[in-house]
N, C-alpha and C positions, 0 to 999 in steps of 0.2 A: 495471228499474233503468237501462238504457241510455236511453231516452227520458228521462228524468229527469236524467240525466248530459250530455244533447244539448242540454236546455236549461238549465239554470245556464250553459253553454260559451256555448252561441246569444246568451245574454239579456248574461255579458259582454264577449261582443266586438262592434265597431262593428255594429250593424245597417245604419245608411245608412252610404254612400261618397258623397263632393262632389270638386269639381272643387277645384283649389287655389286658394284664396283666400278660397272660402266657407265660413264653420260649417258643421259638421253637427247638421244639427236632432237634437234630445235627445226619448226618447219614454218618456217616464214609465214606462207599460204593463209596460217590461222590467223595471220591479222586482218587478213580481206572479207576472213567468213565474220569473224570479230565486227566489224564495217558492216558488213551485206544484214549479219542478224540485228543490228540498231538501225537500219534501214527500213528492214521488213516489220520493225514493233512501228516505230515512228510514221513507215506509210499506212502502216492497217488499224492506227488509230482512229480514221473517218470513214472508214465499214463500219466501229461502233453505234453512227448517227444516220438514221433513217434518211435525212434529208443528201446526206452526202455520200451514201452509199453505193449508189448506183452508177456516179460520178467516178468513186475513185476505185471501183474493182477493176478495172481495166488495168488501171496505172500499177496497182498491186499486186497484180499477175506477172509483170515484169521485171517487180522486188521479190519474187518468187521464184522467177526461172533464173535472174543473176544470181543469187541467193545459190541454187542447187549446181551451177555453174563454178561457184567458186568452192563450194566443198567438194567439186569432183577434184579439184587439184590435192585437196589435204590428204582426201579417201586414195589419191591414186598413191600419194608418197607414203602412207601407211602401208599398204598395198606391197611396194616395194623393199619398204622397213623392214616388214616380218622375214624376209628371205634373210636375213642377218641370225645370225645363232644369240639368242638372248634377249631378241625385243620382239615386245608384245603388242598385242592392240590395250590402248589404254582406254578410260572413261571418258575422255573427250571425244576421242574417235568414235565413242557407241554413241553420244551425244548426237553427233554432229550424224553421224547416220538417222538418227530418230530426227532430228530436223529435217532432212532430205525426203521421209517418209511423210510426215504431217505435213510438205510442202507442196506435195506430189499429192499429196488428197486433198487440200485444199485449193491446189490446183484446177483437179478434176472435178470438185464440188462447186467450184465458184462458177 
């Protein structure tokens, strides 16, 4: 649920940072992760319940791997962004990084 909670945070806050004067380029991508992190809170609600847990870890493993699937799109056009003189990695973008790590361990832990 934490990685799913890292990314809804990641996906609304700026991802790039510009120097002032410039836009910040807009990256579509973040509506998907936007989507995927209310996906991954809403399916790992019945992990919380002993009776339905063993049922739906399966299913929640695969709101975990779409989930890391769609922030490699935002990660890779960050990725790309920074080769620009003036834009940065913003708070969203470290978000949405910390999501991919808490999803990648609970991955492995489940």
């Amino acid at each position: 649920m934490l990685s799913g909670v890292l990314f809804v945070l990641g996906s609304l806050l700026p991802i790039l940072e510009t120097d002032s004067g410039i836009a910040a380029p807009q990256i579509l991508a973040t509506r998907v992760v936007l989507v995927a992190g209310f996906v991954m809170i809403l399916g790992s609600v019945p992990l919380l319940f002993s009776e339905f847990a063993s049922t739906a870890r399966p299913f929640v493993s695969m709101f975990w791997l779409g989930a890391v699937a769609a922030a490699a799109a935002v990660l890779q056009s960050v990725v790309l962004a920074e080769d620009v003189e003036g834009v940065s990695t913003g708070v969203g973008a470290l978000g949405i990084i910390a999501g991919v790590v808490a999803a990648a361990a609970a991955g492995v832990l489940a």
